[in-house]
Steps between C-alpha positions, in 0.01 A plus 500: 500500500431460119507784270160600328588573124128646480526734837869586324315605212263718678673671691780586209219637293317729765868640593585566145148681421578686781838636398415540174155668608751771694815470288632543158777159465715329274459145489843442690392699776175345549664140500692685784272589694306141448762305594583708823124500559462134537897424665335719794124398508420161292783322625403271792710556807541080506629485193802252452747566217339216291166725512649841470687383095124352473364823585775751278374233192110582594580885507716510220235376284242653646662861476590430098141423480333784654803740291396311180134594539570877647700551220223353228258716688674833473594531914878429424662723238857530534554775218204669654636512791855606431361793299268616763785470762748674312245806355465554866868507587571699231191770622732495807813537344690171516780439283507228177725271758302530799172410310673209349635398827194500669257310279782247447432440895212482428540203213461677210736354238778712390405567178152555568619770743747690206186484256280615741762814522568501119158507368265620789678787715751624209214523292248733706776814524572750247796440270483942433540506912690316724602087541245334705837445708618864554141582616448239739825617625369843520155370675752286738748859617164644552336226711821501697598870510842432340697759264315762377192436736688504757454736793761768580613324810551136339685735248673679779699166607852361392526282185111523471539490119688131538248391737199588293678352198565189638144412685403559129738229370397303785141520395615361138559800317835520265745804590429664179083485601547544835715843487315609190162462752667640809661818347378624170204761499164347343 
């Protein structure tokens, strides 16, 4: 069976308005999610090897296109994105690394990411109070009941101090940050 480049097209474009109707994206994620989109369901069962390189050709070009105009039209904003994300992980206390970690799975670019951190979350905290990392490391021992805000019987247990400290430097956090968060009174 012969692939339709115009029933392609169609049905790329109503899947991406959909995502992006429900989701924020990066551009790398949404060719994701394209691609996987029309591997499972564009694809003709039939297809012979000869058809399927035809077809990757088809969707390639057909997924730069519809990126191309999302991104003229203001649907796809990468830096947008990547700030928005990492406000909100930083609202939940996530550390510098994990932030970076996470929209780099997501495709942002790795210097995108550290300006993202440099200019827009280092930016919004007080320089009189503390780093923006020593209070999302205070937001993340609170979420998580480590330390300080921990609860007499967590304290109660062996080597609880060593445990606490290290789920914090497993979450990102540098030993200095991590035990300054975990044991010193606000």
């Amino acid at each position: 069976m012969p692939i339709n480049p115009d029933r392609l097209k169609t049905r790329l474009e109503n899947k991406a308005l959909h995502y992006l109707g429900r989701y924020a994206s990066s551009e790398a994620n949404l060719r994701q999610i394209l691609k996987r989109f029309a591997m499972r369901k564009c694809l003709p069962a039939d297809a012979e090897t000869d058809d399927t390189d035809a077809f990757r050709q088809i969707l390639e070009t057909e997924i730069d296109a519809l990126i191309t105009r999302y991104r003229a039209l203001g649907y796809l904003d990468d830096r947008g994105f990547a700030l928005g994300r990492a406000r909100a992980m930083r609202a939940r206390g996530a550390s510098t690394r994990r932030i970076i970690q996470t929209l780099r799975a997501k495709g942002i670019d790795a210097e995108v990411a550290s300006e993202i951190i440099a200019d827009g979350l280092e930016a919004n905290t007080d320089p009189e109070t503390l780093s923006a990392e020593t209070a999302a490391a205070r937001i993340y021992a609170q979420r998580r009941r480590l330390g300080q805000y921990a609860s007499p019987a967590s304290q109660a247990k062996p080597n609880w101090k060593d445990r606490h400290l290290a789920s914090m430097m497993r979450a990102g956090f540098n030993y200095a940050t991590a035990k300054s968060a975990l044991f010193d009174a606000d």
